[in-house]
N, C-alpha and C positions, 0 to 999 in steps of 0.2 A: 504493500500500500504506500501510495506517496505524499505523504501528510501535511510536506513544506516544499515551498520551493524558493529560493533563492538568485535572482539572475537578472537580467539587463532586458531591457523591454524593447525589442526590435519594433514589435509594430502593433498598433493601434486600432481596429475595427469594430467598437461597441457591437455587440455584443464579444466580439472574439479579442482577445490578444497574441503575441509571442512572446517567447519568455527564451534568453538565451542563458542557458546554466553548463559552463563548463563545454561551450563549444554544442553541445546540442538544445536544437532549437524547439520546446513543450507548446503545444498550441493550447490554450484555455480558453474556456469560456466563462464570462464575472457578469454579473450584477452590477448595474448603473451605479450602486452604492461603493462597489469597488473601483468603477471607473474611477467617480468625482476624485478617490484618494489618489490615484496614480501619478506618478512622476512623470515627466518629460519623457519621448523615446530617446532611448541613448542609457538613460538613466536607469540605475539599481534598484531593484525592489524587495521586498520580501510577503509573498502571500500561500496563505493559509490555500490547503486543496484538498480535494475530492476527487477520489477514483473511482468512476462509472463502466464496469465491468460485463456489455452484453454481447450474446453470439456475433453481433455484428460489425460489432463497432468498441472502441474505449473513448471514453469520453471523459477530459480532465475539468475540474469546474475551479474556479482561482477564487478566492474572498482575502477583506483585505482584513477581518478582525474573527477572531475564534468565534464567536459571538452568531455574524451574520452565517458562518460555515455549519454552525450547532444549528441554527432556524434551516438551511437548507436539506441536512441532513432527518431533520423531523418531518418536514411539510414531505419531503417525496416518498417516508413511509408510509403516508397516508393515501391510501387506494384511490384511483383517481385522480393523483398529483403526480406530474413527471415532473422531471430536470426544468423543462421552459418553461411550467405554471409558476415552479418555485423560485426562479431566476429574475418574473414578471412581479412575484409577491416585494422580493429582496428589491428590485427597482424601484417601484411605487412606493413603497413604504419602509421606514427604518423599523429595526430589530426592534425596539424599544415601544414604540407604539403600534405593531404588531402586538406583541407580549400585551399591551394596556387593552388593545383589540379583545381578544382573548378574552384576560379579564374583566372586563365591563359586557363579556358577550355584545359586542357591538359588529352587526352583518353587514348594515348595513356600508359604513367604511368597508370591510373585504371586496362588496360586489364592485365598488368602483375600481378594483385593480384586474387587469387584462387577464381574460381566460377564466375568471371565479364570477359566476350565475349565484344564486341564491339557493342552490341546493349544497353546492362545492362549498358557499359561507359557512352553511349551517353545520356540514360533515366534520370543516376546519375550526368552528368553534366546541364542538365537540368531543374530538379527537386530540388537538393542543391542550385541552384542558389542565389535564394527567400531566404533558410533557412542558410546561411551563415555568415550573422549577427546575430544572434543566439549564434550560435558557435563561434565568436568573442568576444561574451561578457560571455560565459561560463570559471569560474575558473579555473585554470589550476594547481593549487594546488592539492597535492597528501596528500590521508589520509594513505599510506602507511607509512613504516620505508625505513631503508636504504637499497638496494638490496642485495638477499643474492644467494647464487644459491642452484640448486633444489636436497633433496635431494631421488631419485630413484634406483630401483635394475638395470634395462639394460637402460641407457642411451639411445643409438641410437633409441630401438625398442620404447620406452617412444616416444621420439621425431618421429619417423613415426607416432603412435597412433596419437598425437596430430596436425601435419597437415593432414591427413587424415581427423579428425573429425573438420579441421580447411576449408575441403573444400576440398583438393587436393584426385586426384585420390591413388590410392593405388600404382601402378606403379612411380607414378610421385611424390609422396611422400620419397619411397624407393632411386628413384635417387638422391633425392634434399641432403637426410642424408648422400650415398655414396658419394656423388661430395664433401662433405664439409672435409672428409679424413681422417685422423686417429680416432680413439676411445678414443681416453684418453681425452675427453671433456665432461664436466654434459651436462645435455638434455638440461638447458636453453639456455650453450652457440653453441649446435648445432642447436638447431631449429632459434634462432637469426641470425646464418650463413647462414642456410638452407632457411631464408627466406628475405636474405640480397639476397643472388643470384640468388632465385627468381625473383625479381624483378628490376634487372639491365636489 
């Protein structure tokens, strides 16, 4: 299992990154939450991971605080829940008011985040119940640097790719980046708008 990784951030693609550790190059996939924290490309990092094990594929997943890796490691045992519902949850919403989610049974906030209907809320406040001390005692500690923002060719298009692959439809993707308004913003800070509005 590969628990940590350690290495220099070749390249940038919200939802995906690269990660170059010791001359080979780990492809991940993070949560918008682990974006924000990322460093410049060029730059060192260190993120928390997740080994996704099936017939067809391995699939590496990068978080930037033990914390956010504990919430994803929960929401995908839950039936129902893949890797990109969990990925969608960790984008729209931080650890901490997910967890408040939870306890206050509040569905309502779940249904506004990509891929969770009103049955998925109901399943996820029932199921997290149990595993929410868990995630209170998980660190919240970031093995990132300080946030840098992303650097890409088309901003906006960058940012539809990644909530799309973040969960949202294609249609509803395209509105979320037009609603947020002019273009002279990098992908990190429109997809963060795009998915600030989502969810109000």
């Amino acid at each position: 299992m590969i628990g940590r990784l350690r290495g220099v951030i070749l390249e940038k693609r919200p939802p995906w990154l690269v990660l170059d550790v010791g001359g080979v190059g780990y492809e991940l996939e993070a949560p918008m939450s682990t974006f924000y924290e990322l460093p410049a490309t060029g730059e060192t990092v260190t993120l928390y991971t997740h080994l996704a094990v099936k017939e067809d594929a391995h699939s590496l997943y990068g978080f930037a605080s033990e914390r956010e890796r504990a919430l994803f490691r929960s929401l995908i045992r839950i039936s129902g829940v893949g890797p990109r519902m969990a990925l969608g949850v960790l984008s729209g919403i931080r650890a901490e008011d997910f967890v408040r989610c939870i306890e206050l049974q509040d569905a309502a906030t779940l249904t506004r985040l990509p891929g969770i209907g009103k049955k998925t809320a109901e399943r996820l406040l029932i199921e997290m119940r149990d595993r929410i001390n868990d995630l209170h005692g998980a660190p919240a500690t970031r093995g990132g640097a300080a946030p840098a923002t992303l650097v890409v060719d088309d901003p906006q298009s960058d940012a539809i790719s990644a909530l799309i692959a973040l969960g949202y439809k294609p249609a509803e993707a395209s509105k979320l980046v037009q609603d947020v308004g002019p273009a002279d913003k990098t992908t990190e800070q429109i997809i963060r708008l795009a998915l600030q509005r989502a969810v109000r």
